[in-house]
C-alpha positions in Angstrom: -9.5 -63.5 6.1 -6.4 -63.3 3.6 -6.8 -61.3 0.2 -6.1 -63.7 -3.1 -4.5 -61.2 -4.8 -2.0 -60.4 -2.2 -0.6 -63.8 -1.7 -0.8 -63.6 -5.9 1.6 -60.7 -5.9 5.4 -61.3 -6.8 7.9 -58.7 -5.3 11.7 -58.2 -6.5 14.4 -55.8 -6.6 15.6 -54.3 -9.4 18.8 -53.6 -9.9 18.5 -49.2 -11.1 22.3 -49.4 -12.3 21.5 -51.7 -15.3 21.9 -51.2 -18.9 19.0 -52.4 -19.4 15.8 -52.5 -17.1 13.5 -53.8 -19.6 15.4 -57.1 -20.3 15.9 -57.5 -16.6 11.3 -57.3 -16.2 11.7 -59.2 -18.8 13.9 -61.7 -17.2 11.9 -62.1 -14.0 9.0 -62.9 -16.0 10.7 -65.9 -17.8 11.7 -67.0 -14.5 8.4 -67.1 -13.1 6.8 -68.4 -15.9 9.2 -71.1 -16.6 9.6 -69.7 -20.7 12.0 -69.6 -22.9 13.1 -65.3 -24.0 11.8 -66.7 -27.2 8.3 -67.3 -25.9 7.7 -64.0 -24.5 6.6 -60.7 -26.4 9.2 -58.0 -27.3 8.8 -55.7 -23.7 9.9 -53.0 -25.4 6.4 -52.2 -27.2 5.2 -52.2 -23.5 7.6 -49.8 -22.1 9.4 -48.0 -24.8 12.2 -47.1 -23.1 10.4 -45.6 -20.2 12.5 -47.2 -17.5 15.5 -46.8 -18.9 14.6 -43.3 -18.3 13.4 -43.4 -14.4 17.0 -45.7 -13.6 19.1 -43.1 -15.7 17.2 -39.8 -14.6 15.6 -40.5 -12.1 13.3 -37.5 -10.3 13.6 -36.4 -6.8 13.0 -39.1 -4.3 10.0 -36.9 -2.7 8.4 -37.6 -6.0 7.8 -41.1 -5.1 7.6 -42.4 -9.2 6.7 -45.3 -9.9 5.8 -46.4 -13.3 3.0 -49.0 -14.2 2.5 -51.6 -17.3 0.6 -54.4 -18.4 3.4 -57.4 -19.7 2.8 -61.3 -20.4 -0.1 -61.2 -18.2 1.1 -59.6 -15.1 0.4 -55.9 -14.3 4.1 -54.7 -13.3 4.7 -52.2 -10.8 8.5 -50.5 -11.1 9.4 -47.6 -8.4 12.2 -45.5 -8.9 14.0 -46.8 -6.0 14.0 -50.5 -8.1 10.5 -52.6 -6.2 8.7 -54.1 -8.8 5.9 -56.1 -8.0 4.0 -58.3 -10.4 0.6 -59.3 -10.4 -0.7 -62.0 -12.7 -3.7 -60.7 -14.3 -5.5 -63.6 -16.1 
């Protein structure tokens, strides 16, 4: 028996040298919804910056971070090594 919300989950890489990781969740989400940027919400009330941080800094890899958000419907999961993995909540 297959689990539903495993065949629902979207994985990508991100790329952790980027300016900007926000735009680039952001990005992937426009993709797979099939939206213009101007449809979405701004991502930066969702993350504040947060990434940016965890790309830039980011901790020891025994620390295993990963950092978790709700965006556009899709609970985002972004490690520090640059998996993401969205999962469409609605």
């Amino acid at each position: 028996m297959t689990d539903d919300s495993e065949s629902q989950i979207i994985h990508r890489e991100l790329d952790t040298d980027v300016e900007n990781p926000g735009a680039e969740i952001a990005g992937i989400v426009q993709e797979i919804e099939g939206k213009e940027a101007t449809d979405l919400s701004t991502i930066y009330e969702c993350v504040d910056g947060v990434l940016d941080h965890v790309f830039s800094t980011p901790p020891s890899p025994r620390a295993q971070m990963q950092v978790e958000f709700t965006y556009e419907s899709y609970r985002i999961t972004v490690h520090q090594d640059g998996e993401a993995t969205f999962l469409k909540t609605d």
